[in-house]
N, C-alpha and C positions, 0 to 999 in steps of 0.2 A: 822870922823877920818882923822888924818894930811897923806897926801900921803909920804910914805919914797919914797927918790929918789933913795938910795942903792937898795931897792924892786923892785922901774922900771929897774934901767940896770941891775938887775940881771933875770929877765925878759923874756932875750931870751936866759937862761938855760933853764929856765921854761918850754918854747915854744919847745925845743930842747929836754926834756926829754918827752914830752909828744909825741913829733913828733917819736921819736924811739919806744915807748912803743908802737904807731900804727901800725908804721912798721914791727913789729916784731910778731905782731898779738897776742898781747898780754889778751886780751877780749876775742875773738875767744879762744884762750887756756884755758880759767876761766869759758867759755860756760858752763862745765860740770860740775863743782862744783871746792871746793878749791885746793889749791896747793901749796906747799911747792916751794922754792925759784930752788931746786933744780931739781925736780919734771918740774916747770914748764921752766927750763932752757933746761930741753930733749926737751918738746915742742915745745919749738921755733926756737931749735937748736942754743943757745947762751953759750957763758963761765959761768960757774953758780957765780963766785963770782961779774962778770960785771953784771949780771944782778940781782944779789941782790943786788947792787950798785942802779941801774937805777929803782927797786921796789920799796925800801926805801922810794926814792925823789919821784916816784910818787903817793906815798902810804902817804907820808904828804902831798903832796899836797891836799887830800883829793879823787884825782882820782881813784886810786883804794882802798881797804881795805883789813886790815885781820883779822882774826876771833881770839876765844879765844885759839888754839893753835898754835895761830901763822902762819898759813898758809893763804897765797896771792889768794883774793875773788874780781868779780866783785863788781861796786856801782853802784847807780843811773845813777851817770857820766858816769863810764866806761862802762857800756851796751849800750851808743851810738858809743864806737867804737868796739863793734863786725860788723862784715861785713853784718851780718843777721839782723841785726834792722831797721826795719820799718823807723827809722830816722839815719840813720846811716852815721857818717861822720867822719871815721876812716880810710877815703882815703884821704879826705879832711883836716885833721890835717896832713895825713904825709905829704902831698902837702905846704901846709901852714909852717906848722914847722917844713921841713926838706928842699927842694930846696928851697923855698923864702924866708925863714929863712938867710939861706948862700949865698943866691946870697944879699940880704940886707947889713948883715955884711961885705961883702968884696967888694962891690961898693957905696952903698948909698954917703960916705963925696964924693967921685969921681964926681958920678952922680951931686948932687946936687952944685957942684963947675963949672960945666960943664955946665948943664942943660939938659942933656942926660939920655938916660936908664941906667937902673944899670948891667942889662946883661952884655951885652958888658964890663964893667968890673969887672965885677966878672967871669965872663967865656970866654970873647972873642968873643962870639954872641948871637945874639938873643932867645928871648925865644923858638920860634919854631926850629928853628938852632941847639939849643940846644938838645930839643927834638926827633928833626929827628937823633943826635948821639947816642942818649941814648935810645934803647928800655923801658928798665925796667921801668924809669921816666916817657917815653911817656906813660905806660902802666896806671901805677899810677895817671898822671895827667889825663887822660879820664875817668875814675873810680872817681874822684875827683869831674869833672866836675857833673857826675851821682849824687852823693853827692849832691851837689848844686842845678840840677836841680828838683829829684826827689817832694820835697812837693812843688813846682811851679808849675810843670807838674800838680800835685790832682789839684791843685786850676783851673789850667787853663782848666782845662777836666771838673771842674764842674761852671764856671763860665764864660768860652769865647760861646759867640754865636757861633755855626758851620751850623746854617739854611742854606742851598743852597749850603755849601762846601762840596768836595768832596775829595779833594788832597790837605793835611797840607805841606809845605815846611820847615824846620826849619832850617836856616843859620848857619854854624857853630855850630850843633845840636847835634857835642861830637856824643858819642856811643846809640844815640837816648831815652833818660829817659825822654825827657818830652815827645817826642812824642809816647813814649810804652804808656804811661799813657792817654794823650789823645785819643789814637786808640782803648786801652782799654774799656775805658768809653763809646766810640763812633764806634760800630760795623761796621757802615756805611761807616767812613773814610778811606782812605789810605794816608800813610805817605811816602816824601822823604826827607832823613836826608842828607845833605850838610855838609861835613868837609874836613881835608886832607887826602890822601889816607891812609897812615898808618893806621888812625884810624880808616874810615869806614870798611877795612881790618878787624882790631880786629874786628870792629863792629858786623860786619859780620856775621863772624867766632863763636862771640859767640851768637848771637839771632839763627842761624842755631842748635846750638849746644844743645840751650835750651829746643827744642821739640816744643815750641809754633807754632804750626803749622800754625794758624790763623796770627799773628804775623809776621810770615815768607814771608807769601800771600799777605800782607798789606803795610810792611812795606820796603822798599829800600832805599841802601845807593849810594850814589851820591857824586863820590870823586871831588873836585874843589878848585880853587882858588880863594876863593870869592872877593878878590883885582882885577880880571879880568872877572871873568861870573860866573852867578851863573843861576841854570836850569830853565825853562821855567814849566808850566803843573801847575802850584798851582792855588787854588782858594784862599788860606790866604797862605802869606808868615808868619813868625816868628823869631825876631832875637833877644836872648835874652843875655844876659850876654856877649856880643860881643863885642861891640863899643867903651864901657868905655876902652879898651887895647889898640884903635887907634887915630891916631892925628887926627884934623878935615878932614885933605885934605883924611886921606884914607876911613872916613867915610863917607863923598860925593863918593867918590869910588863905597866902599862898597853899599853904601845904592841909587847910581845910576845901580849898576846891579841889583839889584834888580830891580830898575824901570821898567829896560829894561824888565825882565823876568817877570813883572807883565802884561805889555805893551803888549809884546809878543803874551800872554794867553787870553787876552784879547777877550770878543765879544760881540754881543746885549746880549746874556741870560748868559754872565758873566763880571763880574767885580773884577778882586781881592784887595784884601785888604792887608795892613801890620800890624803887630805889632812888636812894637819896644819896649823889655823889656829891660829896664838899670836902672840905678840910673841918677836921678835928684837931685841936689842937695837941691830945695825945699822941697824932700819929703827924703834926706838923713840923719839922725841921724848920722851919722858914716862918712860923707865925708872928714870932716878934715886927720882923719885917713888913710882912700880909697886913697887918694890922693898920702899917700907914697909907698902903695901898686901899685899904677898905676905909678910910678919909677922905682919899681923895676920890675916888667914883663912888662910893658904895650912899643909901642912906642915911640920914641924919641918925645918929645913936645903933648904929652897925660895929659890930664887934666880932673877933673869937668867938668862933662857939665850942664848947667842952663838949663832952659823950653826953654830961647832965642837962648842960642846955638842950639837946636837941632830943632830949626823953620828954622833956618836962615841955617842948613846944610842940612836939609829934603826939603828944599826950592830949593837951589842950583842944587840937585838932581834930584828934577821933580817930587817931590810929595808934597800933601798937607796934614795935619795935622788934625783929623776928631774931635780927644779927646784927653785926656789927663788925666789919673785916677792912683792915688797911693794906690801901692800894699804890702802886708811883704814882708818882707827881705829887707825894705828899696828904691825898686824898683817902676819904674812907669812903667806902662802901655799904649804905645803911637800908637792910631789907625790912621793908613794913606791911601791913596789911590794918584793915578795914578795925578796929576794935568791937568787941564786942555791945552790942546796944548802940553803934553810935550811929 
């Protein structure tokens, strides 16, 4: 079938209705069975004819459905953005098609005339800049990130060696979802999750809040700035979805404190290890794309990185490169350790 180009720039309505429809917890309200346009406008606390407006469209799109009286029903689709789905990534569409959405449309020609982030013109700063103004948004994008990392975390809880490890690190670890999952699977480990403080804050605040007591025991958050030290005490460090957002020079940074804090821990009966979760673009279906994404939130002069790039920046760093294995979601899998002399 011939691509209509009208279909592509209409594209990011699309993206934009379905980013509200998340936000507005529109799934969540359908939880219980069906609902009238009006019905579910008390729900969510919206104007009922805006949001028979915003049903409609996402009710042809096929997202949502409604039944033979006409009242507004989850689908296959929309039960993954209820909050409570097993796969749920009903934080990550409003992330997606609500802030990058907007920050896209009102910087991208700038950016890409410039060769700069798109932030900074669409908002005036940086993504975390950003972030640090805005609660709500900071809140939504760490929920997001959970989104994200949660069926990595399964995988990596039943597929990463943890023989002789004792203490997982995860860099830039958001509100700890892979590392619940890992710690889960793995009674034995303790985890500390590395991000900025806000969010270890929420972090926090909610695994306390949750009751998991074991959980609680296990797992600690550790506020930092990983462009300057990141903590010592791990037997596997872990950085996964991080790097692709920074230029090479901060990813020699980044991926030098680690060294350090690998280095650090160091002794005869221990050796820690890294893994580096990202996109490679040999094992990326989706890189052409990623790449505009990585304009609009990522660093000034953030790009692709090849298997080469990421030898030749984990090299600079002080580590050497053990493996090299492609994973879902487009990701690779990149085992390191400490180099020699460094």
């Amino acid at each position: 079938m011939e691509t209509s180009l009208l279909g592509l720039v209409m594209g990011g309505f699309t993206s934009a209705t379905i980013g509200a429809a998340a936000r507005l917890g529109v799934a969540d309200a359908l939880a219980d069975g069906p609902a009238t346009g009006g019905e579910l406008a008390k729900k969510v606390d919206a104007d009922p004819d805006a949001l028979e407006a915003l049903m409609k469209a996402v009710t042809a799109l096929g997202v949502f459905a409604r039944d033979e009286e006409g009242r507004y029903t989850n689908s296959p689709l929309s039960e993954q953005l209820r909050s409570d789905h097993p796969e749920s990534i009903r934080h990550l569409a409003s992330l997606l098609c609500g802030l990058y959405t907007q920050a896209a449309s009102g910087g991208l020609t700038q950016a890409v005339r410039t060769g700069t982030s798109v932030m900074p013109h669409a908002f005036g700063v940086s993504l975390y800049e950003y972030l640090d103004k805005d609660p709500e948004t900071a809140r939504i994008f760490d929920l997001a990130m959970q989104d994200w990392s949660r069926p990595i975390g399964v995988l990596a809880a039943r597929h990463i060696s943890f023989e002789g490890v004792r203490t997982v690190v995860d860099v830039g670890g958001g509100n700890g979802a892979l590392l619940k999952a890992i710690l889960s699977a793995h009674p034995h480990l303790r985890g500390i999750c590395v991000d900025r403080e806000d969010t270890c804050t929420r972090a926090e605040a909610e695994l306390r809040a949750s009751g998991d007591e074991d959980l609680v025991r296990r797992l600690r958050y550790r506020p930092s700035d990983i462009l300057r030290e990141v903590p010592a005490g791990g037997d596997l460090y872990i950085i996964k979805n991080v790097l692709h957002d920074w230029s090479s020079e901060s990813c020699v940074r980044i991926l030098g404190n680690i060294r350090k804090a690998m280095s650090a821990g160091a002794g005869p009966d221990r050796k820690p290890r890294l893994l580096v979760v990202d996109p490679l673009v040999e094992h990326d279906s989706g890189a052409a794309f990623r790449s505009v994404i990585k304009m609009v939130v990522g660093e000034t002069n953030t790009r692709e990185r090849s298997e080469a790039d990421l030898r030749r920046e984990t090299a600079e760093a002080g580590l050497d490169i053990v493996s090299i294995m492609p994973a879902p979601a487009d990701l690779s899998v990149v085992e390191c350790v400490v180099a020699a002399g460094a």
